[in-house]
mmCIF file of the N, C-alpha and C atoms, coordinates in Angstrom:
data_MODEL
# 
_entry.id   MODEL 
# 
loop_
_atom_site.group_PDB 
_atom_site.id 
_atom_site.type_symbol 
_atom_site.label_atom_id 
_atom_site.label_alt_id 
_atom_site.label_comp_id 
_atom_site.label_asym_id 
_atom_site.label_entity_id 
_atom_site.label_seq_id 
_atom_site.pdbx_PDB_ins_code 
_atom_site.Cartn_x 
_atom_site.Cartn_y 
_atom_site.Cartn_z 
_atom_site.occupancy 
_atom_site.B_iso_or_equiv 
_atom_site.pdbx_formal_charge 
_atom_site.auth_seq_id 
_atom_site.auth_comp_id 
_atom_site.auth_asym_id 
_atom_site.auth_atom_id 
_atom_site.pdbx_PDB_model_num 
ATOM 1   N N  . UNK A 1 1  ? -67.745  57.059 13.812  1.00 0.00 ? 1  UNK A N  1 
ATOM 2   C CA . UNK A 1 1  ? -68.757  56.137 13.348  1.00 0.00 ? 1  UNK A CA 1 
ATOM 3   C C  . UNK A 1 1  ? -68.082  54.878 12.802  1.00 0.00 ? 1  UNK A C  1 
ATOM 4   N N  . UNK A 1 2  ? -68.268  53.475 13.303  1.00 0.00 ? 2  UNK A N  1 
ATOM 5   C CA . UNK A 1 2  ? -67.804  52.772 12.926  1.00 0.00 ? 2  UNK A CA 1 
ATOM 6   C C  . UNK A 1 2  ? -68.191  52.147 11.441  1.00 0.00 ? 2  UNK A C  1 
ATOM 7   N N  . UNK A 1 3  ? -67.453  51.444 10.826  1.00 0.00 ? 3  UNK A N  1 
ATOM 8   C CA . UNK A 1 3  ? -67.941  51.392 9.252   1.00 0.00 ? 3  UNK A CA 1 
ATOM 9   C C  . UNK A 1 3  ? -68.137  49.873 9.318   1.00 0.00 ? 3  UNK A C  1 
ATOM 10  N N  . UNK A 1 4  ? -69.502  49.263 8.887   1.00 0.00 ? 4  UNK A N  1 
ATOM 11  C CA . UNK A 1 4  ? -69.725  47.886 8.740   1.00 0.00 ? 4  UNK A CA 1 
ATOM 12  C C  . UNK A 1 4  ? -69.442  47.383 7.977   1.00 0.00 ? 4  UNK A C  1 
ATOM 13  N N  . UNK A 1 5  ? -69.139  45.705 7.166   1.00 0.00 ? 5  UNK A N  1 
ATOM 14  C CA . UNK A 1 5  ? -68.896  45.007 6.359   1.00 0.00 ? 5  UNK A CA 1 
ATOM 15  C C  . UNK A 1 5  ? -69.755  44.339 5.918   1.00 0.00 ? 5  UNK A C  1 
ATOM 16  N N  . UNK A 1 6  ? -70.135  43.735 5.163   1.00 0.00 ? 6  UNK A N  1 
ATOM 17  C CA . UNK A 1 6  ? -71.243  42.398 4.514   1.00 0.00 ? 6  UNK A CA 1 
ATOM 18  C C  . UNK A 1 6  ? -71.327  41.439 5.187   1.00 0.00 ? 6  UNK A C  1 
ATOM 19  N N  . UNK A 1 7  ? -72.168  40.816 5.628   1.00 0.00 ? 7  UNK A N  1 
ATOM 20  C CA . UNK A 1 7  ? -72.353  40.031 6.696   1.00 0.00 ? 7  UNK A CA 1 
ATOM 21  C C  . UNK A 1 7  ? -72.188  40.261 8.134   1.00 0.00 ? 7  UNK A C  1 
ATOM 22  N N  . UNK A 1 8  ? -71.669  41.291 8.859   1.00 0.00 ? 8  UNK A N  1 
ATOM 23  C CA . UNK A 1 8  ? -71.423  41.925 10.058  1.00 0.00 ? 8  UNK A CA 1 
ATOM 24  C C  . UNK A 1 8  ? -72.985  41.553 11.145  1.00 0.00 ? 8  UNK A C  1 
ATOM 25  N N  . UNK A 1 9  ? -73.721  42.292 10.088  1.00 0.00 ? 9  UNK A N  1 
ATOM 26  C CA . UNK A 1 9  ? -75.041  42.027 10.804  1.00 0.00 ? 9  UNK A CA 1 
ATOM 27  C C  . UNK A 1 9  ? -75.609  40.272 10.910  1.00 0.00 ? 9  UNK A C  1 
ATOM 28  N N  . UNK A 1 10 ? -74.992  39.542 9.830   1.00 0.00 ? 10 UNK A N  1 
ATOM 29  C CA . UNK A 1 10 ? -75.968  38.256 9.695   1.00 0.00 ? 10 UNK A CA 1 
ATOM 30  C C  . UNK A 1 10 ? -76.834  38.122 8.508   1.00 0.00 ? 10 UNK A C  1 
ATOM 31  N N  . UNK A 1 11 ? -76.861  39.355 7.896   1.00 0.00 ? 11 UNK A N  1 
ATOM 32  C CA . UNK A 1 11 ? -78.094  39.384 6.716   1.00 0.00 ? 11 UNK A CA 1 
ATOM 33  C C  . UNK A 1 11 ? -76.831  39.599 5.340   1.00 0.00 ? 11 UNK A C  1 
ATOM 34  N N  . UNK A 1 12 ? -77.140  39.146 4.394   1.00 0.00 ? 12 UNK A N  1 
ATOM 35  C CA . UNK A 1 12 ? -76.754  39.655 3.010   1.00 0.00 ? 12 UNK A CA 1 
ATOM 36  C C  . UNK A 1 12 ? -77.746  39.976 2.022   1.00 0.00 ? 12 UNK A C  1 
ATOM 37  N N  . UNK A 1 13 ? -77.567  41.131 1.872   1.00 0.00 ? 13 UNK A N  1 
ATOM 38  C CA . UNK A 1 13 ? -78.847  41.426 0.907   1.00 0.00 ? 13 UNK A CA 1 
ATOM 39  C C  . UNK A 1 13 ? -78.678  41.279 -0.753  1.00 0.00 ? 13 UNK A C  1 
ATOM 40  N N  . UNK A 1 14 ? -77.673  40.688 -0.775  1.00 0.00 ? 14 UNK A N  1 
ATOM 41  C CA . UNK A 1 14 ? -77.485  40.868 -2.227  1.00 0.00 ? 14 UNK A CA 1 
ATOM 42  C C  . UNK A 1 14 ? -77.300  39.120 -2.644  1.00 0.00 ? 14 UNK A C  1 
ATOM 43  N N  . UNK A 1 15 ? -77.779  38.000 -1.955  1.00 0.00 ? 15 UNK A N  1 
ATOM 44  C CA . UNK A 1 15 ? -77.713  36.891 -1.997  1.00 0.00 ? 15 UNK A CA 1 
ATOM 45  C C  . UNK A 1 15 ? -78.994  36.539 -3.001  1.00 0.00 ? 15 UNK A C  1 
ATOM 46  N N  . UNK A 1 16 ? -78.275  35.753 -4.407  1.00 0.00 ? 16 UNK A N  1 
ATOM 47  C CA . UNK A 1 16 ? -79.332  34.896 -5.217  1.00 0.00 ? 16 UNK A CA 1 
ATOM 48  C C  . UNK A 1 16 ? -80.306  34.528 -4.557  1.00 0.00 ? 16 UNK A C  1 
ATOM 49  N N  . UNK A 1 17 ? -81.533  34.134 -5.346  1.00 0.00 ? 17 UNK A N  1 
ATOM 50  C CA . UNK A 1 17 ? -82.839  33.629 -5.238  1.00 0.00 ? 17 UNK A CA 1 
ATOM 51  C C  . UNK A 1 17 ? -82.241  32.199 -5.457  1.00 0.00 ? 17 UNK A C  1 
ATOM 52  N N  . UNK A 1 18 ? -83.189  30.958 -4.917  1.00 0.00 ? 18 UNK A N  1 
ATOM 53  C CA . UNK A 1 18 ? -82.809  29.732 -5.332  1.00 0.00 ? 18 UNK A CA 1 
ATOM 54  C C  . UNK A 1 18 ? -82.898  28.856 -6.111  1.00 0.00 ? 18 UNK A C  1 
ATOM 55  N N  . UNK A 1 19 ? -83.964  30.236 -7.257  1.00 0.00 ? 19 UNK A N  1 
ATOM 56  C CA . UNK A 1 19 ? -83.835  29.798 -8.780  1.00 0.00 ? 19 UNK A CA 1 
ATOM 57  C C  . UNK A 1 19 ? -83.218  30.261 -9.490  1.00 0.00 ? 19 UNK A C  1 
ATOM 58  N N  . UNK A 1 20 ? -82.021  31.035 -8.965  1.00 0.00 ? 20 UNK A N  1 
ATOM 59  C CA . UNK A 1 20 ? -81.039  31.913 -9.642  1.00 0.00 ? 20 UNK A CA 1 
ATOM 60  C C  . UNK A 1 20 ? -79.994  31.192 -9.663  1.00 0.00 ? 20 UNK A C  1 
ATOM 61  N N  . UNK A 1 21 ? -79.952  30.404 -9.048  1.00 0.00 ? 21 UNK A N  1 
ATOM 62  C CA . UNK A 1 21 ? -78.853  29.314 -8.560  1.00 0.00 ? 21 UNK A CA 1 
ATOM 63  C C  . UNK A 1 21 ? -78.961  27.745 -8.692  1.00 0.00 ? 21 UNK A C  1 
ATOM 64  N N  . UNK A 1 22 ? -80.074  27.764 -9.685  1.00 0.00 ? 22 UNK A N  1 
ATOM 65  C CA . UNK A 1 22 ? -80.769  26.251 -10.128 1.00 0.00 ? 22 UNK A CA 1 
ATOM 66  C C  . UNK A 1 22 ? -79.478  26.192 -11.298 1.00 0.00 ? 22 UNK A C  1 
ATOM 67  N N  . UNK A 1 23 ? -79.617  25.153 -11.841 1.00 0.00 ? 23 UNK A N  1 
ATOM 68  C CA . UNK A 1 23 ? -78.974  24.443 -12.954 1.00 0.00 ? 23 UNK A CA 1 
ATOM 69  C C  . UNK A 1 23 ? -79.413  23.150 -13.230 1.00 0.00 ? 23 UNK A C  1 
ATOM 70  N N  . UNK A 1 24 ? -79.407  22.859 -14.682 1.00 0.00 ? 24 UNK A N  1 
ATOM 71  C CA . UNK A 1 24 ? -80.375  21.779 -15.224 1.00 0.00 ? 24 UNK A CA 1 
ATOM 72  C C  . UNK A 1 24 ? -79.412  21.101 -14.801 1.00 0.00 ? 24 UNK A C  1 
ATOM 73  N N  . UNK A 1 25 ? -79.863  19.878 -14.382 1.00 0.00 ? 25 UNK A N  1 
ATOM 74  C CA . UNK A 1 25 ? -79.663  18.210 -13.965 1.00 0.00 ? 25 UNK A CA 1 
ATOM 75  C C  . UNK A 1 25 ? -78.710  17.963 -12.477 1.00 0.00 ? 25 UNK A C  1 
ATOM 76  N N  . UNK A 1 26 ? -78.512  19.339 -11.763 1.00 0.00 ? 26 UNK A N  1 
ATOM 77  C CA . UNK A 1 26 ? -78.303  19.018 -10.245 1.00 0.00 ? 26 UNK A CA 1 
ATOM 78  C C  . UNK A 1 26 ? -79.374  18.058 -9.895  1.00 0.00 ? 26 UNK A C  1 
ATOM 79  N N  . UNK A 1 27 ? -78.921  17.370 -8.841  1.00 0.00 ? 27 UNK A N  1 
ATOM 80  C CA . UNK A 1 27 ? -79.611  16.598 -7.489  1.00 0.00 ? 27 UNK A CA 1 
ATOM 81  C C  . UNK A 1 27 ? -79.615  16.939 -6.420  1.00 0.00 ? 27 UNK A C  1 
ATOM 82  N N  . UNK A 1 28 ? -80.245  17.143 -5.045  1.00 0.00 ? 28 UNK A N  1 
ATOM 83  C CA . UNK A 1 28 ? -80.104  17.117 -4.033  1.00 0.00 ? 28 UNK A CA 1 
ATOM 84  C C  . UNK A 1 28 ? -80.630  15.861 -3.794  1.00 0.00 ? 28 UNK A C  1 
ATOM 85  N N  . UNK A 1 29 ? -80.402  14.938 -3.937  1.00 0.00 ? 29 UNK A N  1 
ATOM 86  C CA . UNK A 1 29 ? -80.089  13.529 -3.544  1.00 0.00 ? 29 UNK A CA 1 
ATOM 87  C C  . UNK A 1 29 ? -79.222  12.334 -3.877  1.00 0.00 ? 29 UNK A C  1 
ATOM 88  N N  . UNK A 1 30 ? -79.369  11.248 -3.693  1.00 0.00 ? 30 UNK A N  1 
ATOM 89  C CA . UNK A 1 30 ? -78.881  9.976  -4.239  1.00 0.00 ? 30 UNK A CA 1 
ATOM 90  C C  . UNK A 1 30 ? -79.594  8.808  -3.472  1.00 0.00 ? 30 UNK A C  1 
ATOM 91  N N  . UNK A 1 31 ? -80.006  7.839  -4.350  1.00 0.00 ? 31 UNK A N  1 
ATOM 92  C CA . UNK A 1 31 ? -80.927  6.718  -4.110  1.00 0.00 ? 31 UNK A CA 1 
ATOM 93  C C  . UNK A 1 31 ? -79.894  5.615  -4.060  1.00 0.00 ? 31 UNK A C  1 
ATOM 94  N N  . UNK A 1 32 ? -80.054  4.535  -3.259  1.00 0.00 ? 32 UNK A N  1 
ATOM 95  C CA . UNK A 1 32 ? -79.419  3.682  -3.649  1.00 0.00 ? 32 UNK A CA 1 
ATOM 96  C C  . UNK A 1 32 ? -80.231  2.528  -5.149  1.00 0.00 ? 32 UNK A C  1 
ATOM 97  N N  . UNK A 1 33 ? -79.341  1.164  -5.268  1.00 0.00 ? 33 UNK A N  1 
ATOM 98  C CA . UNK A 1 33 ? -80.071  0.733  -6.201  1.00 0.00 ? 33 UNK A CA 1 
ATOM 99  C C  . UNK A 1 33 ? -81.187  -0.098 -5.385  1.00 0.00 ? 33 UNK A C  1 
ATOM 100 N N  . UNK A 1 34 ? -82.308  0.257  -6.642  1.00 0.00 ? 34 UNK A N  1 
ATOM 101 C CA . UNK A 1 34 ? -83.746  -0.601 -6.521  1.00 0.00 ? 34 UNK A CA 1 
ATOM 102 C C  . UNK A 1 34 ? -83.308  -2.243 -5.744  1.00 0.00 ? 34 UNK A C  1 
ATOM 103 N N  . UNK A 1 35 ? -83.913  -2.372 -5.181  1.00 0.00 ? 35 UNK A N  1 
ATOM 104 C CA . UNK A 1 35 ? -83.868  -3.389 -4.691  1.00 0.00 ? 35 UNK A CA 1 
ATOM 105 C C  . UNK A 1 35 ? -85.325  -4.512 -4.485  1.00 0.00 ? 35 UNK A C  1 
ATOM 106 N N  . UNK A 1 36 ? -86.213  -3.971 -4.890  1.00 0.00 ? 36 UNK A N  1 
ATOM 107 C CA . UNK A 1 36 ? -87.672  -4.317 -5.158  1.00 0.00 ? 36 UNK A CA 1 
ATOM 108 C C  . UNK A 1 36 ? -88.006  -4.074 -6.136  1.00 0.00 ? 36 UNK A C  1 
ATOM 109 N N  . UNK A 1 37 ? -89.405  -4.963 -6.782  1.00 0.00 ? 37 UNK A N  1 
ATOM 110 C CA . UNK A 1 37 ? -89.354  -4.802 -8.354  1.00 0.00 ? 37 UNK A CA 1 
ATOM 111 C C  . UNK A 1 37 ? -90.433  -3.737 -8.337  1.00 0.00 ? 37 UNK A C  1 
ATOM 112 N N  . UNK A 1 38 ? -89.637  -3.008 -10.000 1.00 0.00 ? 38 UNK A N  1 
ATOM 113 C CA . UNK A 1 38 ? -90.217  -1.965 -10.337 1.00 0.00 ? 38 UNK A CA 1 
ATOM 114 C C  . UNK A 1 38 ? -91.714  -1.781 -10.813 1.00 0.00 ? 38 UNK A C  1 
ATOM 115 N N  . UNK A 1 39 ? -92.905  -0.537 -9.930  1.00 0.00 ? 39 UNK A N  1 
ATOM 116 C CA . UNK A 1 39 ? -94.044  -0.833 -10.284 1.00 0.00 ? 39 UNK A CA 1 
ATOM 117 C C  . UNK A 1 39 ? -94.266  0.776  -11.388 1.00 0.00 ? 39 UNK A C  1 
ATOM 118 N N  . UNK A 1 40 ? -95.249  0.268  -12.317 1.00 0.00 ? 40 UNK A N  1 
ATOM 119 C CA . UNK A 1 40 ? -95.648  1.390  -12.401 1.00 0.00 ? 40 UNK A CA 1 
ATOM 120 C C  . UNK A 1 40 ? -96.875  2.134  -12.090 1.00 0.00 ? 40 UNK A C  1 
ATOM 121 N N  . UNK A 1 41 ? -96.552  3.468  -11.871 1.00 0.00 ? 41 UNK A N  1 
ATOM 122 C CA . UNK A 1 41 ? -97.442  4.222  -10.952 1.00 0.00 ? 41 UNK A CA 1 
ATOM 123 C C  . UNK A 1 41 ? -99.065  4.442  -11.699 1.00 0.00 ? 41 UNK A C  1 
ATOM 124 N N  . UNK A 1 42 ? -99.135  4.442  -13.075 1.00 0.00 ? 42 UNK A N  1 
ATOM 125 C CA . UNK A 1 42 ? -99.968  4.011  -13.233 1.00 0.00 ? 42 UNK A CA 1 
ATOM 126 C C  . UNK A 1 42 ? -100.600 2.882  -12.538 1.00 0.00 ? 42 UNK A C  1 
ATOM 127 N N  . UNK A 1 43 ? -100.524 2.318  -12.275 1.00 0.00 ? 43 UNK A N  1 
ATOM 128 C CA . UNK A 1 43 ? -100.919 0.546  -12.138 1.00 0.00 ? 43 UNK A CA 1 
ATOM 129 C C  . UNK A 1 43 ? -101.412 0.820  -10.125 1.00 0.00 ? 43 UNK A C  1 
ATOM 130 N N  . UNK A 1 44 ? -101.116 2.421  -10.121 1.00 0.00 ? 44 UNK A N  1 
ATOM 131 C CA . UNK A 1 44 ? -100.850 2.155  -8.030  1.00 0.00 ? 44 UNK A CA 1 
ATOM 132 C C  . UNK A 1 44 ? -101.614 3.158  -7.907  1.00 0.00 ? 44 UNK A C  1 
ATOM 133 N N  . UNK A 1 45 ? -101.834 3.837  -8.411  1.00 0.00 ? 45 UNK A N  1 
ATOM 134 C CA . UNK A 1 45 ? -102.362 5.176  -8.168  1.00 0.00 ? 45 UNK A CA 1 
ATOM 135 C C  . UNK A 1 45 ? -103.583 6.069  -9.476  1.00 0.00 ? 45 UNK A C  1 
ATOM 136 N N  . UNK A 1 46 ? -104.637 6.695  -8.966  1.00 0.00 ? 46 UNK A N  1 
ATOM 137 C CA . UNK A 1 46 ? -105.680 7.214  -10.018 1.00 0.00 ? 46 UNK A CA 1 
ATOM 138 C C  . UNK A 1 46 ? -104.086 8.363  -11.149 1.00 0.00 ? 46 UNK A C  1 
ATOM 139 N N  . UNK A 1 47 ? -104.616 8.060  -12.303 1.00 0.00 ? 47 UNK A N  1 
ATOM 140 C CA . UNK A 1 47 ? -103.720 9.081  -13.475 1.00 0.00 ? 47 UNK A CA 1 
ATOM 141 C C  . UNK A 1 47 ? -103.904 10.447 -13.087 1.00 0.00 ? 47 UNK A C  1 
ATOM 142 N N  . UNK A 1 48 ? -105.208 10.870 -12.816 1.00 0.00 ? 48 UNK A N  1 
ATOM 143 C CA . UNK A 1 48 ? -105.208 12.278 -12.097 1.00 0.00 ? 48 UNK A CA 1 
ATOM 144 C C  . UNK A 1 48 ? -104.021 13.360 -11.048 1.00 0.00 ? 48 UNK A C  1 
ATOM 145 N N  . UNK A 1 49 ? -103.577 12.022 -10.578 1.00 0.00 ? 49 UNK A N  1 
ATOM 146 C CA . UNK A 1 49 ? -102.849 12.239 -9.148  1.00 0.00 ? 49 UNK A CA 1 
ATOM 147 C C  . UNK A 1 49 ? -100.958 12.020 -9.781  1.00 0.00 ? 49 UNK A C  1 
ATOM 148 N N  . UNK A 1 50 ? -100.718 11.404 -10.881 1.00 0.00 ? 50 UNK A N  1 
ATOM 149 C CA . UNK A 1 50 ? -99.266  11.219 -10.997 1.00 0.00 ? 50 UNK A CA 1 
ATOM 150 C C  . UNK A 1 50 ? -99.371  12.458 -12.071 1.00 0.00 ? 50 UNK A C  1 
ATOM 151 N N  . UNK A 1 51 ? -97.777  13.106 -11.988 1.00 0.00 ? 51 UNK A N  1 
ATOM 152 C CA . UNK A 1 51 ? -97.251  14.275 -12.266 1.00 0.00 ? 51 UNK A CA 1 
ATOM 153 C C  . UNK A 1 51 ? -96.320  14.446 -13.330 1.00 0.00 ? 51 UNK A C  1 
ATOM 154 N N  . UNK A 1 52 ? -96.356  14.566 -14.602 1.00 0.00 ? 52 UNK A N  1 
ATOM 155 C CA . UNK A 1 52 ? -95.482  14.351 -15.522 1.00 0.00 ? 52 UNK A CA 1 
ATOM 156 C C  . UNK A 1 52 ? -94.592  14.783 -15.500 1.00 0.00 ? 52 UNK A C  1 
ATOM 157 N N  . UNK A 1 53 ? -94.529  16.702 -14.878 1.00 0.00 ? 53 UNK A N  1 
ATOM 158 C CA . UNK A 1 53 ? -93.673  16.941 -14.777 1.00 0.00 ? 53 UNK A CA 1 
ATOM 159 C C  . UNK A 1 53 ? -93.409  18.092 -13.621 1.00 0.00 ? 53 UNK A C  1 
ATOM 160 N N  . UNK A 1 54 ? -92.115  19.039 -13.487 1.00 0.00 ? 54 UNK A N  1 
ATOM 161 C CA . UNK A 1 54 ? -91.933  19.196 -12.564 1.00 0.00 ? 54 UNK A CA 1 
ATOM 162 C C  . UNK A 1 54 ? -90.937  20.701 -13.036 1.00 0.00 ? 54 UNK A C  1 
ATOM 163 N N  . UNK A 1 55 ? -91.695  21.320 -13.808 1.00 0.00 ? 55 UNK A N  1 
ATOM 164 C CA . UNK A 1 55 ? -91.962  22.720 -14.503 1.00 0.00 ? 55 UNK A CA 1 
ATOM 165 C C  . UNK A 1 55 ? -91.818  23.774 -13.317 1.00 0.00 ? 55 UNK A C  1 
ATOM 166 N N  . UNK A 1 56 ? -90.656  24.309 -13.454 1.00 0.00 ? 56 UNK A N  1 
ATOM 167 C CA . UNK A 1 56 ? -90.862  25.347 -12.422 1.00 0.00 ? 56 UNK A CA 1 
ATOM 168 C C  . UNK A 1 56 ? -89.903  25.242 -11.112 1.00 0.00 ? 56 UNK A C  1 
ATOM 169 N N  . UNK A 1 57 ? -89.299  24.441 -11.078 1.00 0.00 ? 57 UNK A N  1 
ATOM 170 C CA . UNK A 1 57 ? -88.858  24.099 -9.852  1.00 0.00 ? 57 UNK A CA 1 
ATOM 171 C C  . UNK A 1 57 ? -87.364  23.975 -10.125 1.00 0.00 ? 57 UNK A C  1 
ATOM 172 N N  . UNK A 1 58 ? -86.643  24.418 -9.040  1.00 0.00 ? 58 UNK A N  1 
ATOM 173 C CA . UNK A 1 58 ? -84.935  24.723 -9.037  1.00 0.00 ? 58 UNK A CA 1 
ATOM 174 C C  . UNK A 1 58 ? -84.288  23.486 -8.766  1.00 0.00 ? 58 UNK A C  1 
ATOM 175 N N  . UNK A 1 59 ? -83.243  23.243 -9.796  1.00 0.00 ? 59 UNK A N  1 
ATOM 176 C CA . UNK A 1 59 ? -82.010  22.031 -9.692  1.00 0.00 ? 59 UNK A CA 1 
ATOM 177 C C  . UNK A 1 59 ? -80.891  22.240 -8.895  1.00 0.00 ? 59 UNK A C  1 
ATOM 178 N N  . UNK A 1 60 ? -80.583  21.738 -7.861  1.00 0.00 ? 60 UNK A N  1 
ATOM 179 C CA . UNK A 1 60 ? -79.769  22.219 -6.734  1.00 0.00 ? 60 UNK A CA 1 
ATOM 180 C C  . UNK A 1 60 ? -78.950  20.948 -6.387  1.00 0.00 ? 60 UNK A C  1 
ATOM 181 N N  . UNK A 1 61 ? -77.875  21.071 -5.984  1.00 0.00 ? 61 UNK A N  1 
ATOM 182 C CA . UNK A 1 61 ? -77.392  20.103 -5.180  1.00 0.00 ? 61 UNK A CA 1 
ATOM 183 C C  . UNK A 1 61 ? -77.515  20.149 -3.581  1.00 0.00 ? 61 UNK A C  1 
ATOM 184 N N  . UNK A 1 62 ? -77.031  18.853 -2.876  1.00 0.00 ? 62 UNK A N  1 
ATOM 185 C CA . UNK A 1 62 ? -77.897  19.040 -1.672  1.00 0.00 ? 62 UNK A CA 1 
ATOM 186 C C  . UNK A 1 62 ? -77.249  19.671 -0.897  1.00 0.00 ? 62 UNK A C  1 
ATOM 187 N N  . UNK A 1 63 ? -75.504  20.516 -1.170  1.00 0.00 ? 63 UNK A N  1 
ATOM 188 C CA . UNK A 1 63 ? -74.990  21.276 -0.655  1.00 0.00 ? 63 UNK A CA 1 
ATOM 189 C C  . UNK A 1 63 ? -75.891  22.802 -0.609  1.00 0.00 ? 63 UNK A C  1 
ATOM 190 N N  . UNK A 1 64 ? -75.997  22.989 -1.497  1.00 0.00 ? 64 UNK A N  1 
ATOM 191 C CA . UNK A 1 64 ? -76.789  24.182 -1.571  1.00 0.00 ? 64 UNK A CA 1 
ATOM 192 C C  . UNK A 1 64 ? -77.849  24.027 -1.374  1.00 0.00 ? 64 UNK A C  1 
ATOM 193 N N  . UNK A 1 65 ? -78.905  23.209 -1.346  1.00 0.00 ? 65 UNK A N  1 
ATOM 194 C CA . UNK A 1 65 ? -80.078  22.940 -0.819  1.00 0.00 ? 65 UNK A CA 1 
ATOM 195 C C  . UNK A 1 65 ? -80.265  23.543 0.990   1.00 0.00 ? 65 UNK A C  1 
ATOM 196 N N  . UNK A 1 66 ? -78.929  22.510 1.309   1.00 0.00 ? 66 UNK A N  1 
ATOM 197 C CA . UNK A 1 66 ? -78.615  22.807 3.016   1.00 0.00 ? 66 UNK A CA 1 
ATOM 198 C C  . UNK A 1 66 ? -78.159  24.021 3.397   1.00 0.00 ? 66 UNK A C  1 
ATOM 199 N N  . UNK A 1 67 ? -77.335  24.516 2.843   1.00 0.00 ? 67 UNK A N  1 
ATOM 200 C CA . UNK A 1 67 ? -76.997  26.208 2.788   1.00 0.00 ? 67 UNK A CA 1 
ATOM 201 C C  . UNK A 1 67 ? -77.962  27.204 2.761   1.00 0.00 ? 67 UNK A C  1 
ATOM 202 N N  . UNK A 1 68 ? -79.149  27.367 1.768   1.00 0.00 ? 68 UNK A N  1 
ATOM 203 C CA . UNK A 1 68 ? -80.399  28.022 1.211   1.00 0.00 ? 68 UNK A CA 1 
ATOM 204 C C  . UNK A 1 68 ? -81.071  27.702 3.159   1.00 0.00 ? 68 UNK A C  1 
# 
């Protein structure tokens, strides 16, 4: 009987969640600089619709973003 290794098949079952692997103040991006003047979203959009915040959601870089 041959004996398998971790990853052999393609699957790892013991791989973090991708909020297990968040950390406060990663990016998966980079903007360049503003180059148009700054509006605020108040002023563009109903208050209903802009989002204060963003509770809940994993800090990643975009290496691991692309990996995941």
């Amino acid at each position: 009987m041959k004996e398998e290794w971790p990853g052999e098949c393609g699957l790892l079952l013991n791989e973090p969640l991708i909020f297990e692997r968040s950390a406060r103040g990663r990016k998966g991006y980079s903007l360049p600089k503003l180059d148009v003047e700054r509006a605020e979203a108040e002023k563009i959009w109903p208050r209903k619709w802009i989002r204060k915040d963003l509770e809940g959601l994993p800090e990643l870089s975009e290496v691991e973003i692309v990996r995941h």
